[in-house]
VOGU-3710 file (C-alpha; in Angstrom, 3 decimals, decimal comma):
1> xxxxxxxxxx> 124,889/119,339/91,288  121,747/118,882/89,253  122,056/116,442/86,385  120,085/117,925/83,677  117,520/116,659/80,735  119,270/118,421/78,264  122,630/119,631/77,747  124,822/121,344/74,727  128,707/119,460/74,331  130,536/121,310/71,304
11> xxxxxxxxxx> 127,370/122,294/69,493  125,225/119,418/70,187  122,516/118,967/71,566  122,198/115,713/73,981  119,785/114,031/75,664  120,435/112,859/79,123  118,050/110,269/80,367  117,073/107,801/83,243  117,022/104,373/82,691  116,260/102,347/86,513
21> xxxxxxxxxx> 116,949/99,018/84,286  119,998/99,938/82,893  122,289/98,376/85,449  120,072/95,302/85,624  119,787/94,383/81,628  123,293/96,426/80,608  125,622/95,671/83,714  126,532/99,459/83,397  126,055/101,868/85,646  125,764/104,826/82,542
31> xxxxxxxxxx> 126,226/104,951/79,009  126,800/107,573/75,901  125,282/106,938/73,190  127,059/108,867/70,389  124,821/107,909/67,124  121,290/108,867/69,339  122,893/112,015/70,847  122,560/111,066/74,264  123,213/110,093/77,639  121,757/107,527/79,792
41> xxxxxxxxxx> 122,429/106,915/83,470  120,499/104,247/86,181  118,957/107,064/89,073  118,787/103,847/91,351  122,685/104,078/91,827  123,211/104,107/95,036  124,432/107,093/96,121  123,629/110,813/95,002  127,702/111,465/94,420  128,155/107,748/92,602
51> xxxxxxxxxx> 125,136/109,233/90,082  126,995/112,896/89,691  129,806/111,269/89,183  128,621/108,438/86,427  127,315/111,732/84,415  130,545/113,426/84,922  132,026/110,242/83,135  129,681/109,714/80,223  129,699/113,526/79,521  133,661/113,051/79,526
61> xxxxxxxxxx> 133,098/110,333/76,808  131,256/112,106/74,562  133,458/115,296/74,830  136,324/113,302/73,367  133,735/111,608/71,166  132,872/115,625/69,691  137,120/116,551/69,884  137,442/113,215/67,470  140,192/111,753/70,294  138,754/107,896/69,913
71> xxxxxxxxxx> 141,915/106,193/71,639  141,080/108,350/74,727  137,181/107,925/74,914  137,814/104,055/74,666  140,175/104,690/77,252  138,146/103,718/80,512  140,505/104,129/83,275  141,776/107,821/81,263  138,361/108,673/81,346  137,707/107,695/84,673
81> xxxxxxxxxx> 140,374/109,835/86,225  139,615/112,661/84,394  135,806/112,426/85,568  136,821/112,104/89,248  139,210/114,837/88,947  136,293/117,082/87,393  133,495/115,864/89,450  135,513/117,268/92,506  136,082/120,618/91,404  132,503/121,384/90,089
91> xxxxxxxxxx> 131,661/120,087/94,127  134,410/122,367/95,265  132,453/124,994/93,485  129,694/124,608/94,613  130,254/124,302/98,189  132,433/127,924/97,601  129,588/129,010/96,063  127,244/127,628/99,324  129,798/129,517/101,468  129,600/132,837/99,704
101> xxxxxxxxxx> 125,853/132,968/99,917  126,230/132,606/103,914  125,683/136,475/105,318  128,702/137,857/107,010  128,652/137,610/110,476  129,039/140,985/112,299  130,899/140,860/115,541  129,526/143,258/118,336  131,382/146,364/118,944  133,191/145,643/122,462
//
Protein backbone atom coordinates (compact mmCIF):
# COMPACT_ATOMS: atom_id res chain seq x y z
CA UNK A 1 0.00 0.00 0.00
CA UNK A 2 1.23 3.43 -0.97
CA UNK A 3 0.35 6.18 1.46
CA UNK A 4 -0.43 9.08 -0.64
CA UNK A 5 0.20 13.13 -0.59
CA UNK A 6 -3.18 13.80 -1.20
CA UNK A 7 -6.35 12.16 -0.66
CA UNK A 8 -10.34 13.05 -1.00
CA UNK A 9 -12.55 11.76 2.50
CA UNK A 10 -16.35 12.82 1.88
CA UNK A 11 -15.56 15.74 -0.39
CA UNK A 12 -12.47 16.99 1.11
CA UNK A 13 -9.57 17.41 0.17
CA UNK A 14 -6.63 16.38 2.77
CA UNK A 15 -3.26 16.69 3.04
CA UNK A 16 -1.24 13.80 4.21
CA UNK A 17 2.22 14.67 5.32
CA UNK A 18 5.58 13.43 6.89
CA UNK A 19 6.69 14.72 9.92
CA UNK A 20 10.27 12.49 11.16
CA UNK A 21 9.85 14.73 14.53
CA UNK A 22 6.51 14.03 15.22
CA UNK A 23 7.01 11.10 17.55
CA UNK A 24 9.93 12.86 19.21
CA UNK A 25 8.20 16.49 20.08
CA UNK A 26 4.30 14.98 19.97
CA UNK A 27 4.76 11.39 21.58
CA UNK A 28 2.38 10.27 18.68
CA UNK A 29 3.04 8.12 16.22
CA UNK A 30 0.24 10.10 13.63
CA UNK A 31 -2.18 12.71 13.91
CA UNK A 32 -5.45 14.31 12.01
CA UNK A 33 -5.68 17.47 11.99
CA UNK A 34 -9.35 18.36 11.26
CA UNK A 35 -9.26 22.43 11.21
CA UNK A 36 -5.88 22.27 8.60
CA UNK A 37 -7.42 19.44 6.51
CA UNK A 38 -4.82 17.06 7.02
CA UNK A 39 -2.94 14.20 8.03
CA UNK A 40 0.38 13.82 9.50
CA UNK A 41 2.29 10.62 10.18
CA UNK A 42 6.30 10.06 11.49
CA UNK A 43 7.92 7.86 8.15
CA UNK A 44 10.67 6.85 10.79
CA UNK A 45 8.09 4.35 12.40
CA UNK A 46 9.56 1.45 12.46
CA UNK A 47 8.11 -0.79 10.35
CA UNK A 48 6.52 -0.34 6.75
CA UNK A 49 3.03 -2.17 8.11
CA UNK A 50 3.18 -0.05 11.69
CA UNK A 51 3.25 3.25 9.08
CA UNK A 52 0.22 1.71 6.75
CA UNK A 53 -1.40 1.02 9.53
CA UNK A 54 -1.00 4.57 11.60
CA UNK A 55 -2.59 6.12 8.18
CA UNK A 56 -5.27 3.59 8.18
CA UNK A 57 -6.05 5.02 11.76
CA UNK A 58 -5.86 8.76 11.27
CA UNK A 59 -7.83 8.42 7.95
CA UNK A 60 -10.44 6.43 10.23
CA UNK A 61 -10.50 9.58 12.49
CA UNK A 62 -11.22 11.97 10.17
CA UNK A 63 -13.92 9.83 8.38
CA UNK A 64 -15.98 9.97 11.56
CA UNK A 65 -14.73 13.54 11.94
CA UNK A 66 -16.61 14.24 8.06
CA UNK A 67 -19.88 11.62 9.23
CA UNK A 68 -20.14 14.21 12.44
CA UNK A 69 -19.86 10.80 14.88
CA UNK A 70 -17.49 12.78 17.63
CA UNK A 71 -18.03 10.11 20.53
CA UNK A 72 -16.54 7.52 18.09
CA UNK A 73 -13.50 9.54 16.62
CA UNK A 74 -12.51 10.32 20.34
CA UNK A 75 -12.94 6.81 20.77
CA UNK A 76 -9.23 5.46 20.52
CA UNK A 77 -9.47 1.87 21.13
CA UNK A 78 -13.03 1.96 18.57
CA UNK A 79 -10.92 3.49 16.21
CA UNK A 80 -8.13 1.36 16.60
CA UNK A 81 -9.99 -1.82 15.89
CA UNK A 82 -11.67 -0.60 13.13
CA UNK A 83 -8.20 0.52 11.49
CA UNK A 84 -6.66 -2.94 12.08
CA UNK A 85 -9.64 -4.61 10.80
CA UNK A 86 -9.39 -2.33 7.53
CA UNK A 87 -5.73 -2.24 7.19
CA UNK A 88 -5.96 -6.13 6.75
CA UNK A 89 -8.36 -6.32 4.12
CA UNK A 90 -6.91 -3.54 1.83
CA UNK A 91 -3.45 -6.08 2.38
CA UNK A 92 -5.66 -9.00 1.61
CA UNK A 93 -6.38 -7.14 -1.54
CA UNK A 94 -3.62 -6.50 -2.55
CA UNK A 95 -1.83 -9.64 -2.19
CA UNK A 96 -5.18 -11.17 -4.33
CA UNK A 97 -4.50 -8.67 -6.55
CA UNK A 98 -0.40 -9.76 -6.59
CA UNK A 99 -1.73 -13.31 -7.16
CA UNK A 100 -3.97 -12.55 -10.10
CA UNK A 101 -1.25 -10.77 -11.98
CA UNK A 102 0.94 -14.14 -11.68
CA UNK A 103 0.56 -15.91 -15.41
CA UNK A 104 -1.16 -19.22 -15.30
CA UNK A 105 0.98 -21.96 -15.27
CA UNK A 106 0.39 -24.45 -18.15
CA UNK A 107 1.00 -28.04 -17.33
CA UNK A 108 2.61 -30.16 -20.22
CA UNK A 109 0.38 -32.37 -22.12
CA UNK A 110 1.43 -36.03 -20.80
Amino acid sequence: MVIPHNIKIGGIDVKVERDPELMRTQHVAGMACYEHQKIIIDPTIEGLDILQQTFIHEVVHFILYVMGKQELRQNEEFVDSFAHLAYQIIKNCELESKEMKKPDIQLAAS
